[in-house]
VOGU-3710 file (C-alpha; in Angstrom, 3 decimals, decimal comma):
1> xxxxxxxxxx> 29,482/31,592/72,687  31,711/29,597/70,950  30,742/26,342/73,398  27,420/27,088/73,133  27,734/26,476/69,671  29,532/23,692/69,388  27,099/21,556/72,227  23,957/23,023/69,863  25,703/21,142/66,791  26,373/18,113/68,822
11> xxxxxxxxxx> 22,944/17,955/69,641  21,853/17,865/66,276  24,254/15,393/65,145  23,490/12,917/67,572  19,538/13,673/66,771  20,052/13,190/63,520  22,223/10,290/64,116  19,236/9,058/66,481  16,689/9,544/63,551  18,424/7,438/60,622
21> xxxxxxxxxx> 18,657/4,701/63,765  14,748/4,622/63,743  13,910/0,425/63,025  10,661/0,524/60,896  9,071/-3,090/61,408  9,577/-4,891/57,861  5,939/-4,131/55,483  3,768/-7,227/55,090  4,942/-9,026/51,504  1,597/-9,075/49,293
31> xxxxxxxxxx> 0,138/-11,953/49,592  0,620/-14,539/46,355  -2,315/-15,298/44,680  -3,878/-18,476/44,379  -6,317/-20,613/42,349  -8,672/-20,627/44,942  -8,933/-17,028/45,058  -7,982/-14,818/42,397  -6,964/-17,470/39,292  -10,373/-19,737/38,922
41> xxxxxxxxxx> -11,910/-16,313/38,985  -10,070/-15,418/35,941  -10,431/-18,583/34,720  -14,335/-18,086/35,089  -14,613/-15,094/33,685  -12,308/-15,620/30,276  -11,655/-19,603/30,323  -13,945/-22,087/31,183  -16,388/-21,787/28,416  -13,892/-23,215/25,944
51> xxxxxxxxxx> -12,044/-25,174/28,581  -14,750/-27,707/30,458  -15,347/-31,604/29,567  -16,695/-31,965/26,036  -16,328/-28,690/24,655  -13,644/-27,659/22,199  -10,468/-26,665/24,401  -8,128/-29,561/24,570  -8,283/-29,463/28,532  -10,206/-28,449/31,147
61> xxxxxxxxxx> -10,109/-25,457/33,287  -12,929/-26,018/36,499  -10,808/-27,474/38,722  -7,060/-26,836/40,700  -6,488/-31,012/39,622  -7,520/-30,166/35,848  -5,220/-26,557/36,153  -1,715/-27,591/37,764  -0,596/-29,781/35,074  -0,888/-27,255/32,071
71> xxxxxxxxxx> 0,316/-24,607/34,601  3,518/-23,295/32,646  1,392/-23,956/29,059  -1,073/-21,397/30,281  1,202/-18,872/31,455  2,947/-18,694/28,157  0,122/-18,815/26,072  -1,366/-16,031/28,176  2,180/-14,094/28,325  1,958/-13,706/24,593
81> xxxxxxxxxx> -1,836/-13,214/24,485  -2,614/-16,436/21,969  -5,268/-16,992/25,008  -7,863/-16,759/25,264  -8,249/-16,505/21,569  -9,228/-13,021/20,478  -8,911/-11,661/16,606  -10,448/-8,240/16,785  -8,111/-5,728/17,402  -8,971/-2,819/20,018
91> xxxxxxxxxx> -10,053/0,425/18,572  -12,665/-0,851/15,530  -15,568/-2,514/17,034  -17,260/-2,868/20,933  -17,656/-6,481/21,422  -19,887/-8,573/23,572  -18,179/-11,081/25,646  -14,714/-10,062/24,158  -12,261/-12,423/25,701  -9,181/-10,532/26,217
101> xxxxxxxxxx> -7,141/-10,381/29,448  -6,735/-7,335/31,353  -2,940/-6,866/32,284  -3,831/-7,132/35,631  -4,504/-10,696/34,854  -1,537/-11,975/32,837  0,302/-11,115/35,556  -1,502/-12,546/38,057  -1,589/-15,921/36,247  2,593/-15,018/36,187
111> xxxxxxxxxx> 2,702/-14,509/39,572  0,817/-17,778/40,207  2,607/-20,269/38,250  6,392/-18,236/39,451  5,178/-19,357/42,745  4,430/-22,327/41,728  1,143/-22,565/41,341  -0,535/-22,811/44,825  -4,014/-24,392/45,328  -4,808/-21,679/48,481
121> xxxxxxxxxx> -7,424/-22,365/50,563  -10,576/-24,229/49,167  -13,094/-21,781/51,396  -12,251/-18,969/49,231  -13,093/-20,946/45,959  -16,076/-19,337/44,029  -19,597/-21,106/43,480  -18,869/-23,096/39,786  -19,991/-22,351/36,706  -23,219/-24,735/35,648
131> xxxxxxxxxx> -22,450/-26,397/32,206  -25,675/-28,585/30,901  -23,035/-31,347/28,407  -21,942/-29,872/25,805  -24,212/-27,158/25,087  -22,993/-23,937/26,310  -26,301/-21,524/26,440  -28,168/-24,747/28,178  -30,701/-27,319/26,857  -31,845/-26,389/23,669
141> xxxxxxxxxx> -35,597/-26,286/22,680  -34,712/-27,941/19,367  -31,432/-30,507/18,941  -31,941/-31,741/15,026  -29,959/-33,765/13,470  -29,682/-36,442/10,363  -31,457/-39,952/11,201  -28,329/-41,562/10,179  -24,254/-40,615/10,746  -22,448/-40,026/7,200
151> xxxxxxxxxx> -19,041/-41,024/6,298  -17,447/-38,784/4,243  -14,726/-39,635/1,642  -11,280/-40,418/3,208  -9,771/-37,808/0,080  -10,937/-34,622/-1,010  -13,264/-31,813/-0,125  -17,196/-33,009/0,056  -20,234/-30,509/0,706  -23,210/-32,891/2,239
161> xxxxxxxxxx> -26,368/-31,561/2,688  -29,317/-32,894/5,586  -32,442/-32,178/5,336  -34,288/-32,170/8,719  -37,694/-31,222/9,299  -38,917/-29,028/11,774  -42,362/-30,026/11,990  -43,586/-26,624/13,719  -47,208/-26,512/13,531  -46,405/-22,227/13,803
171> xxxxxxxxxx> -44,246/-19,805/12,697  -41,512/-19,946/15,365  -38,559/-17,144/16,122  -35,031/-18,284/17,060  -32,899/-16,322/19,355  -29,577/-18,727/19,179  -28,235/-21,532/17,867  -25,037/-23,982/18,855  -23,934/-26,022/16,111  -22,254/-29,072/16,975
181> xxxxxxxxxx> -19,767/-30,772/14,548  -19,791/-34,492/15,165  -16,063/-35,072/14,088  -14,561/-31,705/14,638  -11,142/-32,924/13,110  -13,401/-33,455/9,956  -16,028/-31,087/9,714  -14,710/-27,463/8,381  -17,706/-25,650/8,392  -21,565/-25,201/8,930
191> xxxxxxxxxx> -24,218/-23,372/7,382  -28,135/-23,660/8,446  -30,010/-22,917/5,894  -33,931/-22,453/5,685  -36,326/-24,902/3,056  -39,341/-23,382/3,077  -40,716/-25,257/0,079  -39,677/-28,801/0,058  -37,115/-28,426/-2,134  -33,994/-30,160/-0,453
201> xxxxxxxxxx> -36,490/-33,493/-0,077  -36,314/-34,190/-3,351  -32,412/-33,813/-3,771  -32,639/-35,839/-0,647  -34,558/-38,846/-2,068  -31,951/-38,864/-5,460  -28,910/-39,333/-3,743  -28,404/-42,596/-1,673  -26,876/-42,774/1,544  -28,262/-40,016/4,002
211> xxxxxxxxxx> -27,863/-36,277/3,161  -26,900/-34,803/-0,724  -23,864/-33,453/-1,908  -24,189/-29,636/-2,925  -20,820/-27,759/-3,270  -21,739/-23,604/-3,238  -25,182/-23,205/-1,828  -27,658/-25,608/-0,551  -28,941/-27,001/-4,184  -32,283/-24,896/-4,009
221> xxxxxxxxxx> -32,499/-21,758/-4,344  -33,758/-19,223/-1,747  -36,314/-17,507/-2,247  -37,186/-16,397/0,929  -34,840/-13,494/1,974  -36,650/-13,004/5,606  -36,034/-16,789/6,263  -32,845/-18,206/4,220  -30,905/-19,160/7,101  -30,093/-19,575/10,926
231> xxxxxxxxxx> -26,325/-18,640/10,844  -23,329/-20,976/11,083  -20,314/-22,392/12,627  -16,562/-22,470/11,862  -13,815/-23,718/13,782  -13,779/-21,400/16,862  -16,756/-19,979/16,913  -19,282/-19,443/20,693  -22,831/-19,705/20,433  -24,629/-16,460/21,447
241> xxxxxxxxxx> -27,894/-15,439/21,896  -29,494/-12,095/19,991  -30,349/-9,255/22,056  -33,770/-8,770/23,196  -36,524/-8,280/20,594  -34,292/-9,506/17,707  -34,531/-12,905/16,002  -34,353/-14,697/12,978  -37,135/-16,332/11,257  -38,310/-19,849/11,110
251> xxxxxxxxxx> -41,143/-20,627/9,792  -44,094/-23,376/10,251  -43,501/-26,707/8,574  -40,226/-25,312/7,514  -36,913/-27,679/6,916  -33,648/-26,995/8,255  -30,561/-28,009/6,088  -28,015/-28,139/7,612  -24,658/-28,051/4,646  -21,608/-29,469/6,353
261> xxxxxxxxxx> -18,425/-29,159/4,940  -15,754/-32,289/5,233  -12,191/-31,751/4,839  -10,449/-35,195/5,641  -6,832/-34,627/6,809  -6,205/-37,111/9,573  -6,791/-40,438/8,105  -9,663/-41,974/7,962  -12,694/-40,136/8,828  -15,311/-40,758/11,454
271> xxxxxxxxxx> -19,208/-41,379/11,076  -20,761/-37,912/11,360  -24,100/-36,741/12,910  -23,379/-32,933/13,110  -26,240/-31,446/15,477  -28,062/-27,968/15,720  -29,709/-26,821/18,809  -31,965/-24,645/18,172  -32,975/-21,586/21,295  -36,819/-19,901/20,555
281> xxxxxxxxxx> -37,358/-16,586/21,471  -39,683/-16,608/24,437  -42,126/-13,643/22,706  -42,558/-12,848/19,183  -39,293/-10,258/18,636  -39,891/-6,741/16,982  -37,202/-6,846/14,562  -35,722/-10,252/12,196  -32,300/-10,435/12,055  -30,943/-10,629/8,323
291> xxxxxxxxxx> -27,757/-11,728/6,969  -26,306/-9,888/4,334  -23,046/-11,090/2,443  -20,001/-8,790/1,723  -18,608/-11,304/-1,064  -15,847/-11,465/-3,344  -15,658/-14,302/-5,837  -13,349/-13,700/-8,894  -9,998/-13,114/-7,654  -6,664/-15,504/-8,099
301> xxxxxxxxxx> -3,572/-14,803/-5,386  -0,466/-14,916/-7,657  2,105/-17,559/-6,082  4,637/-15,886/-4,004  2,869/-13,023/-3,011  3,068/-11,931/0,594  0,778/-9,120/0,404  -2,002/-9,788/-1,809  -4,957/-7,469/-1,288  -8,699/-9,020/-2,484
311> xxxxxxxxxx> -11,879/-6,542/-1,897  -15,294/-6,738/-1,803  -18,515/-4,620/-1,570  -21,948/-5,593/-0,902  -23,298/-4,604/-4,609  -25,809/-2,111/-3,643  -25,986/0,512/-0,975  -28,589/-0,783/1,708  -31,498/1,711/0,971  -33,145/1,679/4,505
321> xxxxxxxxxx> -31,679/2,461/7,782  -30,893/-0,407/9,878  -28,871/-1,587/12,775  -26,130/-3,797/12,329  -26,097/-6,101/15,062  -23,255/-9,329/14,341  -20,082/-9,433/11,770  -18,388/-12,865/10,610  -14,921/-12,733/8,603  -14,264/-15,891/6,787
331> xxxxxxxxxx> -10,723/-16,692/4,890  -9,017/-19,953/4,613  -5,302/-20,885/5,057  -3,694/-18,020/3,077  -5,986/-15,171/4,940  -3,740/-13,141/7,019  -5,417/-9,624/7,590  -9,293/-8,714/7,089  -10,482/-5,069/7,631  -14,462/-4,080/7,074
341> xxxxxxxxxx> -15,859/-0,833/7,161  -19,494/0,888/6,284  -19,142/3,958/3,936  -21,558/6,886/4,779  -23,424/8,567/1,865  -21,314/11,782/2,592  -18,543/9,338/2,690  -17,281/9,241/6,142  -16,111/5,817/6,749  -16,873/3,575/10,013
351> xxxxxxxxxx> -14,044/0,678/10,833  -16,638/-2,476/11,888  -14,063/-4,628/12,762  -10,325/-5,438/11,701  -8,296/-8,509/12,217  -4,741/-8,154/11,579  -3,667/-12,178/12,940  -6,420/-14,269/11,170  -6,229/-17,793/12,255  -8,439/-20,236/10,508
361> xxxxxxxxxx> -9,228/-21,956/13,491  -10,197/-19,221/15,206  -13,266/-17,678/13,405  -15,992/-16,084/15,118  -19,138/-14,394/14,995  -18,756/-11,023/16,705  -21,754/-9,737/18,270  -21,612/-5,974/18,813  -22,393/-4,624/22,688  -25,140/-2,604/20,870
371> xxxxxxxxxx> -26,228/-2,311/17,696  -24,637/0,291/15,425  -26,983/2,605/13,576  -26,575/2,667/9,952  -28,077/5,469/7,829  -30,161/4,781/4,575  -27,826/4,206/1,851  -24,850/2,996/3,733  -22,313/0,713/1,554  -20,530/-2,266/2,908
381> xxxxxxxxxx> -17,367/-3,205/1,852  -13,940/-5,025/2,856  -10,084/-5,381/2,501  -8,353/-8,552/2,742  -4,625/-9,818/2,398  -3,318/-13,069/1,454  -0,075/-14,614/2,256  0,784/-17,530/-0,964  4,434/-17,168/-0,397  6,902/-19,914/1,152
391> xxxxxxxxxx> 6,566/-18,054/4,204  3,567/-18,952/5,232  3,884/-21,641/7,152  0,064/-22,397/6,683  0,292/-22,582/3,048  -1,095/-25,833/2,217  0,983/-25,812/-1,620  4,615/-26,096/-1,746  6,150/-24,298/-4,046  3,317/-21,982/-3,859
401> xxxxxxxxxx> 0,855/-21,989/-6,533  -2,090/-19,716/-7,944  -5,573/-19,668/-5,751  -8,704/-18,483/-6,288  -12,586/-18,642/-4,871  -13,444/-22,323/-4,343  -15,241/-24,735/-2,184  -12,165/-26,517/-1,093  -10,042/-26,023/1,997  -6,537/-25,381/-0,148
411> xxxxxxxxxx> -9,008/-22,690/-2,422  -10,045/-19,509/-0,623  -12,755/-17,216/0,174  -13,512/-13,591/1,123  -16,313/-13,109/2,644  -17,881/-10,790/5,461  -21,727/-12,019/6,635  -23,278/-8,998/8,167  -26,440/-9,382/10,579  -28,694/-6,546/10,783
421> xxxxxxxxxx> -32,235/-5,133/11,699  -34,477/-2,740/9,684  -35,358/0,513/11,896  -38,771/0,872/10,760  -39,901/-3,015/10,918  -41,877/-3,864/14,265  -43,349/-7,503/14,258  -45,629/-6,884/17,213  -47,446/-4,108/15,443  -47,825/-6,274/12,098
431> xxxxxxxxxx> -45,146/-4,744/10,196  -42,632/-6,909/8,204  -40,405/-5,307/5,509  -39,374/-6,596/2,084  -35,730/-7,686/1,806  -35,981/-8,537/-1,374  -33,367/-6,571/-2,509  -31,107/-8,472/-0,131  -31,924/-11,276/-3,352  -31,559/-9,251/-6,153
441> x> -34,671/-8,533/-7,238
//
């Protein structure tokens, strides 16, 4: 018994022995990516709109020639997520087009550049995007601009005004616009507003040269709260169109104007034409698309405050239900944090959106993936904090001094333009409602 045993334990040593012998062959390495396949995909998808000749990114993104030299910039700037540039944080708002990275990605474009960024094979390169110039959404129906460039001082802060006609023989809807600075390194911001009366042609013919200066609003006022204006631009912003069956207003033989403010800061200052292109609606839209100011102007940041909280709320709650459809922060240089939520008439609150890393050249208009209902008698209202201390690297005053509201780049502003629809209004069936409360009256 005893040998049998002993030869049944040999046996299963030397099986066992036999077993951890057993040579595997080696698993495949994954493949590394490449531009060809995986990164001008991402690149596509996140990148290009900003980064193709003649828009605003500093360099171009289309091709593996345009890529490999910014190869270790772009997997830094991705690595710490300042691209692509996104303020919104998660959790307090769905966003359309919201260009943020999936993990996933960052570490692809990680893995790329580690292995030192290889062009792959051109056959698996994806069809390229189509960009018509410089105008992202296409041709425009409409490009206005002034007849003549404009100069601005080489010093100081200057609000110019141009007047440009549309000479629309109808009442016309707009679905988008693209606003295109002429001297981007100048020009700190765009409004378009509406002249439905004439108005900004005579402060046009009293002030030589072309355009007029108008710090604040346009110099007229608006009467006109369905058609006061087309939107804006600020440094950062993408053109986007409305969602079906939602437009704003332009109407026949009205005037554009567009106000363009100049902040000179890098010498002297280039001749201007800033252009709007304007996109019609291709059938008359149910619903106009209003903007409605949350708007604080009578507040002063004590020097060498960090923290400095400034709120606003729109001064009446909105007595019809609506949709809100678009929200646009605005701050200057001391802005570091901008939360703004609706208020419910039982009181619940509703975060729209919340930026906790404002960047002043990175503003946006954020179009939500669908519009938000809104009951009758919802309140708008905002928090923002302002940074005037020493720390602040962006502080344009040193030592830090007081700021309030003004028109100049080294004031500030707090400001949240809401766009939204009225439920019950339906433009195909005749039915336009008042928003002249939106006005005051």
């Amino acid at each position: 018994m005893r040998k049998l045993l002993l030869a049944a334990a040999a046996v299963l040593l030397c099986t066992g022995a036999s077993r951890t012998r057993v040579i595997r062959p080696p698993s495949a390495a994954p493949a590394k990516p490449t531009f060809s396949k995986e990164i001008v995909r991402i690149f596509q998808q996140n990148c290009q709109s900003c980064h193709h000749p003649g828009d605003i990114a500093p360099f171009s993104l289309m091709t593996y020639g345009d890529t490999f030299p910014y190869r270790l910039q772009i997997k830094l700037m991705t690595q710490s997520k300042e691209m692509p540039p996104w303020k919104p944080t998660a959790g307090c708002g769905d966003f359309d087009a919201a260009r943020v990275l999936s993990t996933n990605d960052i570490d692809l474009i990680k893995q790329w550049v580690d292995a030192g960024a290889p062009e792959g094979n051109k056959a698996d390169l994806p069809a390229p995007l189509q960009f018509n110039g410089a105008w992202t959404l296409g041709q425009p129906d409409l490009v206005l601009s002034s007849a003549d460039a404009y100069t601005p001082p080489a010093t100081g802060d200057m609000y110019r005004c141009f007047t440009l006609p549309t000479n629309l023989p109808a009442d016309a809807y707009v679905s988008a616009i693209d606003i295109h600075p002429g001297d981007r390194e100048t020009v700190h911001h765009v409004i378009a507003y509406i002249d439905t009366t004439g108005a900004s042609v005579a402060l046009d013919e009293k002030d030589p040269g072309p355009g007029y200066t108008s710090f604040g609003g346009p110099g007229f006022a608006i009467t006109n709260a369905n058609a006061a204006t087309l939107g804006g631009w600020a440094p950062g912003a993408r053109p986007f169109a409305l969602p079906e069956g939602i437009a704003y207003s332009l109407p026949a033989n009205s005037r554009v104007v567009l106000q363009v403010h100049y902040h000179p800061h890098h010498g002297q200052p280039l001749p201007d034409k800033t252009e709007i292109g304007i996109y019609f609606a291709k059938e008359k839209p149910k619903k106009l698309l209003r903007i409605l100011p949350v708007i604080n102007q009578s507040f002063t940041i004590p020097p060498n405050e960090a923290n400095y909280e400034v709120k606003a709320t729109f001064p009446i709650p909105v007595p019809v239900k609506s949709h809100l459809w678009v929200v646009a922060p605005h701050m200057h240089l001391l802005g570091r944090k901008m939360n703004v939520v609706a208020t419910m008439p039982d009181g619940a609150k509703q975060c729209l959106i919340n930026i906790d890393d404002w960047d002043f050249h990175w503003q946006g208009m954020y179009r939500y993936k669908d519009g938000l209902a809104m009951p009758a008698f919802v309140r708008f209202s905002l928090s923002a904090i302002y940074d005037n201390s020493e720390g602040n690297a962006k502080n344009p005053s040193f030592p830090p001094k007081a700021v309030s509201w003004g028109e100049e780049t080294t004031d500030e502003m707090c400001i949240a333009f809401l766009g939204i629809t009225f439920d019950d209004e339906d433009l195909t069936r005749g039915k336009v409602m008042d928003a002249g409360w939106m006005l005051g009256r």
